[in-house]
N, C-alpha and C positions, 0 to 999 in steps of 0.2 A: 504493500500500500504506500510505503514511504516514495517505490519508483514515480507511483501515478501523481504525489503530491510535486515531484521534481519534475514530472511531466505538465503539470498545470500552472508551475511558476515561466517554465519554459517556452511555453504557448501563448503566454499573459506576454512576456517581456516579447515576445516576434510579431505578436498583434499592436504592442504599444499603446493600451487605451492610456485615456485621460485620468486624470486624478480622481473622479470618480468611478470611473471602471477598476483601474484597480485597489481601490478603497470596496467597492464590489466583490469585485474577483479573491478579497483577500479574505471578507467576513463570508464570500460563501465557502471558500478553504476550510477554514475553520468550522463552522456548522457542519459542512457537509463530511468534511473526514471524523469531525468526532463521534459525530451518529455514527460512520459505517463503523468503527472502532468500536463502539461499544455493542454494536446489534454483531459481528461477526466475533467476538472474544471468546466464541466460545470453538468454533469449528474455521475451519482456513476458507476460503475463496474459492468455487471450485470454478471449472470449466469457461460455463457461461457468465458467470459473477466479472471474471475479469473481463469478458466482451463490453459486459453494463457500466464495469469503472471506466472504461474507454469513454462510454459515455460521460459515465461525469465528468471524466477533463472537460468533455467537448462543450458539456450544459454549462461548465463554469465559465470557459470564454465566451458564448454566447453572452450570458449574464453580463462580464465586464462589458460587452461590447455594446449591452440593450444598454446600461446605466448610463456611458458614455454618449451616447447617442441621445437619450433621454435628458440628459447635463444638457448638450450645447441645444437641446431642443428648447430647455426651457433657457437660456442665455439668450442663443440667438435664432430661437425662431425653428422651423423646418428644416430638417440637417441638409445639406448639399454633397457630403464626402461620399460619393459614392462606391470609396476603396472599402471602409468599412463595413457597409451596409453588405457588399459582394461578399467580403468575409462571413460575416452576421450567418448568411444565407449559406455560404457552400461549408462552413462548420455546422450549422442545424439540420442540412437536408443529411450530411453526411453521418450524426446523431440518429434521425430518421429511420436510416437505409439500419444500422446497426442493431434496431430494436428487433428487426423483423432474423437476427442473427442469432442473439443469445439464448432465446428461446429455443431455437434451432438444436442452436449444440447441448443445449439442458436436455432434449429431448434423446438427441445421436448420443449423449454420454451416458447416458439415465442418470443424472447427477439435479431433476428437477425437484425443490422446496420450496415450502410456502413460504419462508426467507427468502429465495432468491425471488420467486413473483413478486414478492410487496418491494423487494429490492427494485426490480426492474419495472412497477408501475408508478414506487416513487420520483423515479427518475424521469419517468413520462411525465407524470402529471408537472414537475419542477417547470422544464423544459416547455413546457406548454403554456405555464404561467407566464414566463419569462417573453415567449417569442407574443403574447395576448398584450403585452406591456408597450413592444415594440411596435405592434400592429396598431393597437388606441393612439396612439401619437397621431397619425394622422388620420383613421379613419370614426377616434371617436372612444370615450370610456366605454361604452358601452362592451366593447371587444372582451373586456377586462374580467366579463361575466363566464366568457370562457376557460379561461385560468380560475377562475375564482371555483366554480363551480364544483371541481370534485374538494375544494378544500370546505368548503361550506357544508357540503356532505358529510363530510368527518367532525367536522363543529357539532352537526347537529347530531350524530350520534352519538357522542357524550350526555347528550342530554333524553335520547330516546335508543335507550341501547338495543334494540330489537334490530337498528337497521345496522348492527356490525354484523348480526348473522350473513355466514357464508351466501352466497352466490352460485346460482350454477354457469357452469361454463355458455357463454354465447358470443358468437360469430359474430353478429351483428354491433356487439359492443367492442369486441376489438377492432370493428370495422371503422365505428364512428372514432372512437379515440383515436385512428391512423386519420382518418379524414382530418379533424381538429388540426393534425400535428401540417401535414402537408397544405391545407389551403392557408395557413398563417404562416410558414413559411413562403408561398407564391406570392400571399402582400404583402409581404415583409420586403418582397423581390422590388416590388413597386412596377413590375413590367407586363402586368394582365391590367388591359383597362377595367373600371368598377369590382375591383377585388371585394370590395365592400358588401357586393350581395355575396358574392362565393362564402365570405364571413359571416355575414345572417344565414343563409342558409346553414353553415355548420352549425353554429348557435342554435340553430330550430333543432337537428338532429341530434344533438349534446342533449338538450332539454327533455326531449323523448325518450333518450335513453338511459336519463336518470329517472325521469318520472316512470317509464315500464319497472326498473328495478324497486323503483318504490313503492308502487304499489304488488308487486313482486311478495317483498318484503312484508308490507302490510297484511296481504293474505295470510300469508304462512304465518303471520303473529297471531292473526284471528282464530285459524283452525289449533294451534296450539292453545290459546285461552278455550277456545271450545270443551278442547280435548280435557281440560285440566277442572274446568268446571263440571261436565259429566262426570271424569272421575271425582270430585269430593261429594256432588248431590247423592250417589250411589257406589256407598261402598260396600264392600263383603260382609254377609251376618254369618255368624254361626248355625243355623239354620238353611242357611243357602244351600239348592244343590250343587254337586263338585262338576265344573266343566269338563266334559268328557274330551 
């Protein structure tokens, strides 16, 4: 792990953001290696794991690069550097292209856990926030709801813990979360005219696809209250016959 932290000082100083970028780049270092540190202290990094640190160099240059850009945005206006932004964009697509990897090789290795999954959706979801940040700049906060959105989820399950219950596996959700990640990288690009609807459209699909899991959720909360009130109205007597 020490390589990947030598790898993201190294990526940082070739990209050369601004003083905000790497006042960035350095507090997500720190947040970000001290979680992996403490969530992997107990077993090594396998296979896939190291595809997804890969990743997170890549999400932390991004990050410096979105704060940077976000800086002279609010200085001076709509950024113009278009060396950055090309960076921004062929580090995130190439982030992107990696997610649909380490899954791969979890799979070719049999080396997959539900540690490396929350590993590899935090990563997505970070990533997602970040390039949502980059996209509102000019097309509007509103972008913002995208990145926000699976955090908001988890906010709210603290408070309503039925909706941490597992999930079962769907196509369709890993579909939308790859959609999310590639049309805010194409705005980001700035070279699709009206990117903006391609980004409400995600937006609408995002929305869908938490609210199915929610009410998902809900159901199976319901049938378990069900379940749990039939059994106490009716319990076993001594007199009962024995189920055969």
């Amino acid at each position: 792990m020490s390589v990947a932290v030598a790898a993201q000082g190294a990526l940082l100083a070739a990209l050369r953001p601004g003083v905000f970028g790497w006042a960035a780049g350095a507090v997500y270092a720190v947040a970000f290696w001290s979680v992996l540190s403490a969530a992997f202290r107990r077993r090594p990094l396998g296979p896939a794991d190291h595809v997804t640190l890969v990743r997170v160099v890549l999400a932390g240059a991004v990050t410096a690069l979105v704060a940077d850009s976000a800086a002279r945005h609010v200085a001076h206006g709509p950024a113009t550097g278009g060396g950055s932004v090309a960076a921004l964009v062929a580090i995130a697509a190439v982030a992107l292209v990696l997610d649909g990897v380490d899954g791969r090789v979890a799979r070719r290795t049999g080396t997959c856990s539900p540690l490396g999954a929350r590993f590899d959706m935090e990563v997505d979801a970070f990533l997602i926030l970040v390039l949502s940040v980059q996209v509102a700049a000019s097309a509007g906060a509103w972008v913002l709801a995208i990145g926000a959105m699976r955090y908001a989820f988890a906010a709210a399950a603290w408070t309503a813990p039925w909706l941490r219950a597992p999930l079962p596996p769907s196509l369709a959700r890993k579909t939308v979360a790859v959609v999310q990640g590639v049309v805010l990288v194409v705005a980001a690009a700035g070279v699709v005219p009206h990117a903006d609807i391609a980004v409400a459209a995600a937006l609408t699909v995002l929305t869908w696809s938490f609210g199915r899991d929610i009410v998902w959720l809900s159901l199976r909360r319901r049938d378990e209250l069900r379940v749990r009130r039939t059994g106490a109205a009716r319990r076993p007597r001594v007199l009962d016959p024995v189920t055969r």
